[in-house]
C-alpha positions as CSV (number, residue, x, y, z in Angstrom):
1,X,-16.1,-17.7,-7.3
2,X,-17.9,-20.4,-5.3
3,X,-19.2,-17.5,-3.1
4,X,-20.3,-15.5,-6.4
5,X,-22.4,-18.3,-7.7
6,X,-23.9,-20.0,-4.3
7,X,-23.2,-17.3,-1.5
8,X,-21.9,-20.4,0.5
9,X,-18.6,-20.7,2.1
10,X,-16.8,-23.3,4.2
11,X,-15.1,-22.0,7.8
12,X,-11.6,-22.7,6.3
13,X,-12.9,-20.9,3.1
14,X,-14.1,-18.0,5.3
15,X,-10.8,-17.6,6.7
16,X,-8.9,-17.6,3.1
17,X,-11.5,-14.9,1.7
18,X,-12.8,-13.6,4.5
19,X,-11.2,-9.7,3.4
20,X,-13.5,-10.2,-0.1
21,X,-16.3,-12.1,1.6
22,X,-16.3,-9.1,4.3
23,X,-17.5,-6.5,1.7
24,X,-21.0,-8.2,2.1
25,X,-20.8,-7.1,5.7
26,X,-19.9,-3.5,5.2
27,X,-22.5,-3.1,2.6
28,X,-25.2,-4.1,4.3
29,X,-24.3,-2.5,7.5
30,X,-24.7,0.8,5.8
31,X,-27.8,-0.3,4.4
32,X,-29.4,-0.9,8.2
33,X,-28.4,1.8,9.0
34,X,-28.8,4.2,6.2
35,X,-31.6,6.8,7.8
36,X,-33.8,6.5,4.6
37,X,-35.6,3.1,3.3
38,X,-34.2,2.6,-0.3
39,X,-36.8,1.7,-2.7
40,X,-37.8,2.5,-6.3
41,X,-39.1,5.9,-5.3
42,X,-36.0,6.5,-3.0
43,X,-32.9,5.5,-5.5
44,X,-32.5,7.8,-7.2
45,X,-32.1,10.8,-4.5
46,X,-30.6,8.5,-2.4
47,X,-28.3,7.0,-4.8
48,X,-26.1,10.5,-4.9
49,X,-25.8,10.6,-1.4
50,X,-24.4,6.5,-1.6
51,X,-22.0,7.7,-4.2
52,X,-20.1,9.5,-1.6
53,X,-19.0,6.1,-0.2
54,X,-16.1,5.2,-1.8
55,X,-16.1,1.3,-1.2
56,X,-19.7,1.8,-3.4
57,X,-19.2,4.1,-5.4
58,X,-19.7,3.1,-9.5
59,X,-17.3,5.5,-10.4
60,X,-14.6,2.9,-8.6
61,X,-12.5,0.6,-10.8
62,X,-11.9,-1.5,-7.8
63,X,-13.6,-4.6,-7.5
64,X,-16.2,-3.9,-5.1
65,X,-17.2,-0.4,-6.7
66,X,-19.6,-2.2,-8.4
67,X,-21.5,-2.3,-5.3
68,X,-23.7,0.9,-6.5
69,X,-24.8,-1.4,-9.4
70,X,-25.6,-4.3,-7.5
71,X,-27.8,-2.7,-5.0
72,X,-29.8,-1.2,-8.1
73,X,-30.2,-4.1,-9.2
74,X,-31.2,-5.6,-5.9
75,X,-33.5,-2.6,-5.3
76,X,-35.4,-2.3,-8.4
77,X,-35.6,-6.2,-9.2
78,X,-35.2,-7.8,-6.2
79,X,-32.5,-11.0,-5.5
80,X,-33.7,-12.7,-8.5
81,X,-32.6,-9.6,-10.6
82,X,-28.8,-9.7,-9.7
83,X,-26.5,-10.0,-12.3
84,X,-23.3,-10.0,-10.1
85,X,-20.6,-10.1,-12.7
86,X,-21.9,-7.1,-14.8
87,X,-22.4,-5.1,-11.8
88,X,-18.5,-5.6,-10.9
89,X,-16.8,-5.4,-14.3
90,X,-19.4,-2.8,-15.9
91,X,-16.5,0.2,-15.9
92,X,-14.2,-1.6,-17.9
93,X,-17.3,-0.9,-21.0
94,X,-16.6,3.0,-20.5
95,X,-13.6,4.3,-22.3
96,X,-13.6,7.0,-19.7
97,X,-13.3,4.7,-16.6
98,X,-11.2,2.3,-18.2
99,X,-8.7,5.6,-19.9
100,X,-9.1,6.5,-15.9
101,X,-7.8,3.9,-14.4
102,X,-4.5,3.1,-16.9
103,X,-3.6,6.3,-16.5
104,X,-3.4,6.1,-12.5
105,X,-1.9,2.9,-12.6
106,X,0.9,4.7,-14.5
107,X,2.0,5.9,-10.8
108,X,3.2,9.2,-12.7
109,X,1.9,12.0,-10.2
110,X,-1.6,12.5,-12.0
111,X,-4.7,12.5,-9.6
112,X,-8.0,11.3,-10.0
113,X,-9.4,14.6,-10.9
114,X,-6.6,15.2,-13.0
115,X,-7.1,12.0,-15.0
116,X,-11.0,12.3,-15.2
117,X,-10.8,15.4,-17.1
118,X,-7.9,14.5,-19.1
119,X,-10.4,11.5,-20.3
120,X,-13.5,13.2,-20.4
121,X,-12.4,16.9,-22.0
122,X,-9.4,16.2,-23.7
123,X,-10.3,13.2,-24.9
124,X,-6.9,11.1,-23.7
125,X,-7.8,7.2,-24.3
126,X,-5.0,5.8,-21.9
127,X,-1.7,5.8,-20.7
128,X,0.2,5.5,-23.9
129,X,-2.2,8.7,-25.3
130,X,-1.0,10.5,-22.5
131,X,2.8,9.7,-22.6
132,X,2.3,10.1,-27.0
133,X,0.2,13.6,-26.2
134,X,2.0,15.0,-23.5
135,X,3.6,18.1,-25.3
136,X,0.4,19.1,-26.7
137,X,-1.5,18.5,-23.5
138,X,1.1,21.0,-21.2
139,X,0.7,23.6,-24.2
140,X,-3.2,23.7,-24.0
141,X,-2.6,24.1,-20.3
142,X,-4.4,20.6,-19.6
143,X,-0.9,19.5,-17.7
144,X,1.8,21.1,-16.1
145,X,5.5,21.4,-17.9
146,X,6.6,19.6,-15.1
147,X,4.2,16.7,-15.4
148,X,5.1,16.6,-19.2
149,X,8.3,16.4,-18.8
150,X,8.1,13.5,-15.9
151,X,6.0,11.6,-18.3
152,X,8.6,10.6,-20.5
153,X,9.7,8.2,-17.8
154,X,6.6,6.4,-17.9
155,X,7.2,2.5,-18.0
156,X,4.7,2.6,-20.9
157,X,7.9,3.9,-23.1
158,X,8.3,7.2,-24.8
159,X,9.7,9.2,-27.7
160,X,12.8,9.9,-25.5
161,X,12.9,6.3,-24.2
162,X,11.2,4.2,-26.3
163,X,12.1,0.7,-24.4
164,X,11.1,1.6,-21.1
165,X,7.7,-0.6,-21.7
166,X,9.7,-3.9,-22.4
167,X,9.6,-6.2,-19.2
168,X,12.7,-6.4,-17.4
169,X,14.5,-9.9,-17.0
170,X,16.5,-11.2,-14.2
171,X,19.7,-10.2,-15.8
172,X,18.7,-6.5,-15.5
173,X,17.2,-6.8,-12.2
174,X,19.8,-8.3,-10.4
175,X,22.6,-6.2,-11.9
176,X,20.6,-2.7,-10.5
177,X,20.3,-5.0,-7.2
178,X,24.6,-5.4,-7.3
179,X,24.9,-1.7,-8.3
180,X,21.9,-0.9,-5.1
181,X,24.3,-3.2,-2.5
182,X,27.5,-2.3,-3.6
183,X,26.6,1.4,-2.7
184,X,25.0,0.3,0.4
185,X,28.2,-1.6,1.6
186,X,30.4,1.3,1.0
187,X,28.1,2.4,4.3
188,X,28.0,-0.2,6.3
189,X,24.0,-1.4,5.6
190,X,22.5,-4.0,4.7
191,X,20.2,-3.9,1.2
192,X,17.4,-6.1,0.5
193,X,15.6,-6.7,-2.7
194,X,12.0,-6.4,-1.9
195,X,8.1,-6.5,-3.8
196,X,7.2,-8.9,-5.9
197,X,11.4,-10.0,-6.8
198,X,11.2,-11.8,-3.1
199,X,7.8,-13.3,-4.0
200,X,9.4,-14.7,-6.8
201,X,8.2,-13.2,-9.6
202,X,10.4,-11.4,-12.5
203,X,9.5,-8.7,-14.5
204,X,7.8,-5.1,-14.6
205,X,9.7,-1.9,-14.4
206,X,10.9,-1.0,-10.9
207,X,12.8,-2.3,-8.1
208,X,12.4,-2.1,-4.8
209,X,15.2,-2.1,-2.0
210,X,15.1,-2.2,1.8
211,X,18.5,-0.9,3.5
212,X,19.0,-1.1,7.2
213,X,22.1,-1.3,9.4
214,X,24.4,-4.1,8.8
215,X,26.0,-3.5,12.0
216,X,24.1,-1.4,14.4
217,X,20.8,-1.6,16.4
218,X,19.2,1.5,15.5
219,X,16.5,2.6,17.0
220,X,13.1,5.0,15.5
221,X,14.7,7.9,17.2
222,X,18.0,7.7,16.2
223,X,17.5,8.2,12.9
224,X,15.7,11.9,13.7
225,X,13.4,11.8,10.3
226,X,11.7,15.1,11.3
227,X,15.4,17.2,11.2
228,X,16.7,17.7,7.2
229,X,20.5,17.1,9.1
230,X,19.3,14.5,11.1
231,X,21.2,11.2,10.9
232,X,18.7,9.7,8.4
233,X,18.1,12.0,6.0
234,X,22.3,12.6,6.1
235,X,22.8,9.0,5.5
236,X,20.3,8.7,2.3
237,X,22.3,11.8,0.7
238,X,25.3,9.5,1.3
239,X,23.6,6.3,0.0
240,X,23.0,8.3,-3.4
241,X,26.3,9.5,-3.8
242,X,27.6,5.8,-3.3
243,X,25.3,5.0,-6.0
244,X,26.9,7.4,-8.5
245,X,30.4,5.9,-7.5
246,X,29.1,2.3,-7.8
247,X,27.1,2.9,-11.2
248,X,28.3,3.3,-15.1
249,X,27.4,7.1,-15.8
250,X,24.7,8.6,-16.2
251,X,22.9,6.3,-14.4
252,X,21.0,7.9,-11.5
253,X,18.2,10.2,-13.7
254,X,17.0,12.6,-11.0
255,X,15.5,11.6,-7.6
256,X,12.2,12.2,-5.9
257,X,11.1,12.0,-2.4
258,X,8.2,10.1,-1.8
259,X,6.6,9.5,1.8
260,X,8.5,9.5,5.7
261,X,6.3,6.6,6.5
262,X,3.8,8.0,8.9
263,X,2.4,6.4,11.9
264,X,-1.1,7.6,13.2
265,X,-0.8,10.3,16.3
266,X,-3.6,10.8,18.7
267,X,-3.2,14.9,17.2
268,X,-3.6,13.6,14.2
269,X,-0.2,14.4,12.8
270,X,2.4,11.5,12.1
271,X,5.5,10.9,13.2
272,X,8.3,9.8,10.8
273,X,9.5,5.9,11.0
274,X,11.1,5.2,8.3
275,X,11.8,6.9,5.1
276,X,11.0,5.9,1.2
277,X,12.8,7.7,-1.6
278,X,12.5,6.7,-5.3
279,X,14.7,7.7,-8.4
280,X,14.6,6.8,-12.0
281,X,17.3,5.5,-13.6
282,X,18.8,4.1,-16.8
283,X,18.7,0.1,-17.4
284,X,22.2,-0.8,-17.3
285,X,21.7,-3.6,-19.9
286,X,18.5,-2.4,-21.9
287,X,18.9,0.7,-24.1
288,X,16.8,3.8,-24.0
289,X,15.2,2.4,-21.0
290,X,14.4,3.7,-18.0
291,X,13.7,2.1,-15.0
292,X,12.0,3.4,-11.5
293,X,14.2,2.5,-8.7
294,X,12.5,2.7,-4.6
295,X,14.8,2.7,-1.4
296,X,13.5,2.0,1.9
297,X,15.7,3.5,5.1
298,X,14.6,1.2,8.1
299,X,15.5,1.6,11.4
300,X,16.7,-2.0,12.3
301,X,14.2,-1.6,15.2
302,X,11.3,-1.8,12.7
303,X,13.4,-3.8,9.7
304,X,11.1,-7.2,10.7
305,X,7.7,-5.3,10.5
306,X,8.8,-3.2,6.9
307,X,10.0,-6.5,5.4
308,X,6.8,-8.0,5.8
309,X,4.7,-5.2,4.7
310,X,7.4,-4.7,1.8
311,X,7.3,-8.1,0.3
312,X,3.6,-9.3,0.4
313,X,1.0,-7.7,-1.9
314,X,-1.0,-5.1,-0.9
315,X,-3.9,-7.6,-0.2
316,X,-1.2,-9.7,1.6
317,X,-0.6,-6.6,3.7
318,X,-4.6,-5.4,4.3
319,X,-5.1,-8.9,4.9
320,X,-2.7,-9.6,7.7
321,X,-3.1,-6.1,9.2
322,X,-7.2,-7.0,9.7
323,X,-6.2,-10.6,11.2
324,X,-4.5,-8.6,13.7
325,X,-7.4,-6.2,14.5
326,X,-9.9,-8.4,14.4
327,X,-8.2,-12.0,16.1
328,X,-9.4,-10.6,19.5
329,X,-13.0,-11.2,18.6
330,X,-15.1,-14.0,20.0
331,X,-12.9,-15.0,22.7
332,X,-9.7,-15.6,20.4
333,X,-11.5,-17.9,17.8
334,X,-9.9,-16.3,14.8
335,X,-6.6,-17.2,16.4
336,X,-5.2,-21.0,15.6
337,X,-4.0,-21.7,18.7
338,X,-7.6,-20.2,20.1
339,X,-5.1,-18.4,23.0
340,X,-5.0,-14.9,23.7
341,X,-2.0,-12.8,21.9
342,X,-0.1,-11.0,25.0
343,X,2.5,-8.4,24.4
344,X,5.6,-9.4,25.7
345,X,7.6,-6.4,27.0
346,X,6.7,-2.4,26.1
347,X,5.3,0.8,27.0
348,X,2.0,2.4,27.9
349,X,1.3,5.2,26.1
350,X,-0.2,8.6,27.2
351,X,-2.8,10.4,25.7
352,X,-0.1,12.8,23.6
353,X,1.7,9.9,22.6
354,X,4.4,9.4,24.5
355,X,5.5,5.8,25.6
356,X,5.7,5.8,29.7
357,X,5.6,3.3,32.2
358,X,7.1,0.2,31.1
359,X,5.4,-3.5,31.2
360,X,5.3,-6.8,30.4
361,X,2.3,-9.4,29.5
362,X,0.1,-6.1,28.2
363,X,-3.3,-8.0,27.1
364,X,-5.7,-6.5,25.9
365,X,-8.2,-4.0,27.8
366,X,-12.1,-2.9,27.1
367,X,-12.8,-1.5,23.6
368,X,-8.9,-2.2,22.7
369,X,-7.6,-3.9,20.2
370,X,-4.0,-4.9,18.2
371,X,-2.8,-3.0,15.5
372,X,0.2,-3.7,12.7
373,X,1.4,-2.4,10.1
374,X,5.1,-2.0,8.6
375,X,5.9,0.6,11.2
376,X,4.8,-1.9,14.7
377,X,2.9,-3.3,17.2
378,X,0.6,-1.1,19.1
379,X,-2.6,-1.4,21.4
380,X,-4.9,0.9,20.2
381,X,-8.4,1.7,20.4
382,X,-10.8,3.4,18.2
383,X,-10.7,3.0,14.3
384,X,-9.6,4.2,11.4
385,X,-12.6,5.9,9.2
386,X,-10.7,7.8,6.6
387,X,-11.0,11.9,7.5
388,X,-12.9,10.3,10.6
389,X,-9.6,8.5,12.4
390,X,-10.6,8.4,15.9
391,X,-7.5,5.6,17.0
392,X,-5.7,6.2,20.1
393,X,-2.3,4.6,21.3
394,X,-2.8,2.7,24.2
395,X,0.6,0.3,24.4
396,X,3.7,0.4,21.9
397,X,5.3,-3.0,22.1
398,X,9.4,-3.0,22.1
399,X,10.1,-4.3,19.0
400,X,13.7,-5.6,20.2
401,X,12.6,-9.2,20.7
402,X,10.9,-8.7,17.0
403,X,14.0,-9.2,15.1
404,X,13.0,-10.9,12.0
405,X,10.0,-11.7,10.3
406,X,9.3,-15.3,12.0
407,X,9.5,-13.2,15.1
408,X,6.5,-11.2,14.2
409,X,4.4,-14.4,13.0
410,X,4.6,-15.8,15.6
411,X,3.5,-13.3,18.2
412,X,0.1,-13.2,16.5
413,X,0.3,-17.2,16.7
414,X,0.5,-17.5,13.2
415,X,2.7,-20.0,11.1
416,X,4.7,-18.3,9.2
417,X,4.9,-17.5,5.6
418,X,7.7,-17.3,2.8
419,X,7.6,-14.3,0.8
420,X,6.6,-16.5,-2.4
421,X,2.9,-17.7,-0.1
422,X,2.3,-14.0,0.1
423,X,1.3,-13.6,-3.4
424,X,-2.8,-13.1,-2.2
C-alpha cells in the first residue's frame, strides 16, 4: 500500500515485496523495448498487440492485469492521470470477468475459453449458475455430459449434494486425515497433512496429503513414474484400496489423476518425480457433502523439497523459487549472510540430461544460475519464458544431505520458516 500511494520503499521493504514491487520492472522493460513509441496515435493498434502479454493483459483477473489500464492511463494523461486502484480492480465491475473468474476458481475442469463463452453466450453469472444450470447447459451442447455430471461435486454445493459449500471444521478434517494415515500405515508410509491445515488455517473443502516412505530411502528412479506397473504407480493403486478398507462405505466417490510432477528437460519433455492424484469423497461427519481429497507420492529423496512447495502458498512458493534464481546477483547481496551458495555434493549434467561426473563445492559458472522448486536443486541456465523455455541443466545437487525442510533453508542461507510464516 505504501508503494501504491508514494512509489517509495525501504531495502527491508524491498525484500518483503520485492515479487509485487517487481511487476514495475517487467512492465517497463517491455515498454523500452517495445519496437514502437506508444503514444495517443499509437494505442490503440498497439494496444492489441500488448494484450497478448499475459502479465498485462485487461482481460486478467490477477492483480497486475490491470497493467493494460494503467499504461492507458499513463499514455493518454500522463503520471498525473493514474488512477492506480481502478486500473487494478476494474474487472471485478464486469459481470463477465468477474462470472469468469468464480467459475475457474471452482477448479472443476472448465478452461478459460470454456468459461468465457459460458459467461458471454450463455449468459452463466457464476459458479453456483453453473453447478444450478448444468443439466440444461450439457443438453444445449454448451458442456459436455461428463463436465455436467462432475459438476455436482463442486464445493459450491449441488442438488445432489447440497452441503458440499459449508466450510469444513477440524473435526471433519482431521477424521479424513486418520482415515488418509491409517491406509497409509497398512503400507508402510508415512502421510502428512499439507496446504493451508500446516499453515494453520481450518476450513475450505479439500485436503491435501503428502505420503512418502516411513522406512525406506527411495530414490526419483525407484519409483519408475513413466511405467503404468512401475513401483509407484503399483503402490498408489495399493494406497486406494487401503483407503476403502480403512473408510466407512461409500466413501471413496471416484478418483482422478491429476499431474506426474514434471521437471523441465533440455528436449523439452518432463520427466516424472513425483506423482499427484486426487479423489472426491464423502464427509464422514457432514451429510450430503462431498469433499475433494489430493495425495502426493514423494520419493523420500525429494520429500524436503515437496513439503516446502506443499505447505506455503503459492506466493510463498513463487516467492522463494525467485530468491533462489535471483540471490546470485550483485555479488551475493540478496543473500543474508552476503556469501556465495555452493552446492555441496552432486552431478554435472550433460546436454540430454543425464547426471555424469560427480562433484562437490559446484558454484556457480558464467550465465548460470540456481533453480528450486518442489522437485530440487539444479544449476541451470537460461530461463523460463512460457512456450519460449530456453533452461538448460547444468548441475543436479544430491538431495541425500537435503533431508528435511531446515536442510533446504539453510543451503540457500536462509532462516528458516514454520509452515504458519509461509502464509505470503
Amino acid at each position: 500500500l505504501k508503494w501504491w500511494q508514494s512509489g517509495v520503499l525501504d531495502s527491508d521493504e524491498k525484500r518483503m515485496y520485492g515479487q509485487k514491487v517487481g511487476l514495475v520492472g517487467r512492465v517497463a522493460g517491455l515498454i523500452r523495448s517495445w519496437p514502437v513509441a506508444l503514444t495517443p496515435e499509437t494505442w490503440e493498434a498497439e494496444s492489441l498487440k500488448l494484450q497478448r502479454q499475459h502479465y498485462i493483459s485487461d482481460r486478467s483477473s490477477s492483480p497486475q492485469g490491470g497493467w493494460l489500464e494503467y499504461l492507458s492511463q499513463l499514455i493518454h494523461h500522463g503520471p498525473e492521470g493514474l488512477v492506480r486502484p481502478d486500473a487494478f480492480t476494474k474487472w471485478r465491475a464486469d459481470p463477465v470477468r468477474a462470472a469468469v473468474k468464480e467459475m475457474r476458481d471452482l477448479n472443476m475442469r472448465l478452461t478459460l475459453v470454456a468459461a468465457n463463452k459460458l459467461a458471454r453466450r450463455h449468459g452463466v453469472t457464476g459458479a453456483r449458475d453453473l453447478v444450478a444450470r448444468r443439466r440444461a447447459l450439457a443438453a444445449e451442447g454448451a458442456i459436455s455430459d461428463g463436465q455436467c455430471d462432475y459438476l455436482k461435486l463442486s464445493p459450491t454445493g449441488s442438488d445432489e449434494y447440497p452441503n458440499s459449500g459449508v466450510a469444513m471444521d477440524v473435526a471433519e478434517t482431521e477424521r479424513i486425515h486418520a482415515i488418509v494415515k491409517t491406509a497409509a500405515a497398512a503400507l508402510g508410509l508415512a502421510a502428512t497433512p499439507v496446504g493451508s491445515w500446516r499453515r494453520g488455517r481450518v476450513g475450505g473443502h479439500d485436503v491435501d496429503v503428502l505420503l512418502h516412505d516411513a522406512n525406506e530411502y527411495v530414490r526419483i528412479a525407484d519409483y519408475a513414474w513413466h511405467d503404468p506397473r512401475g513401483r509407484g504407480n503399483v503402490l498408489l493403486a495399493r494406497f486406494w484400496d487401503a483407503v476403502d478398507d480403512a473408510a466407512p462405505p461409500g466413501f471413496l466417490l471416484r478418483r482422478y489423476n491429476s499431474s506426474g510432477g514434471d521437471i523441465f528437460q533440455q528436449d523439452g519433455k518432463g520427466t516424472s518425480k513425483l506423482a499427484t492424484r486426487h479423489t472426491f469423497i464423502v464427509s464422514p461427519t457432514v451429510p450430503s457433502a462431498v469433499r475433494r481429497l489430493d495425495i502426493c507420492l514423494c520419493p523420500s529423496e525429494i520429500h524436503a523439497h515437496a513439503l516446502i512447495g506443499w505447505s506455503g502458498t503459492t506466493s510463498f512458493q513463487r516467492s522463494f523459487a525467485e530468491y533462489v534464481n535471483k540471490c546470485h546477483e550483485k555479488n551475493w547481496a540478496n543473500v543474508p549472510d552476503k556469501r556465495p551458495v555452493v552446492g555441496r555434493a552432486g552431478w554435472q549434467v550433460a546436454p540430454n540430461g543425464t547426471c555424469g561426473e560427480r562433484v562437490e563445492g559446484r558454484e556457480l559458472g558464467e550465465g548460470e544460475h540456481w533453480s528450486w522448486s518442489k522437485h530440487g536443486i539444479y544449476i541451470v541456465t537460461g530461463s523460463y519464458g512460457g512456450a519460449e523455455d530456453d533452461r538448460q541443466k547444468r548441475y543436479a545437487e544430491d538431495n541425500v544431505s537435503l533431508r528435511t525442510e531446515q536442510d533446504v533453508f539453510a543451503f540457500f542461507h536462509l532462516e528458516f520458516r514454520e509452515p504458519r510464516e509461509r502464509e505470503v
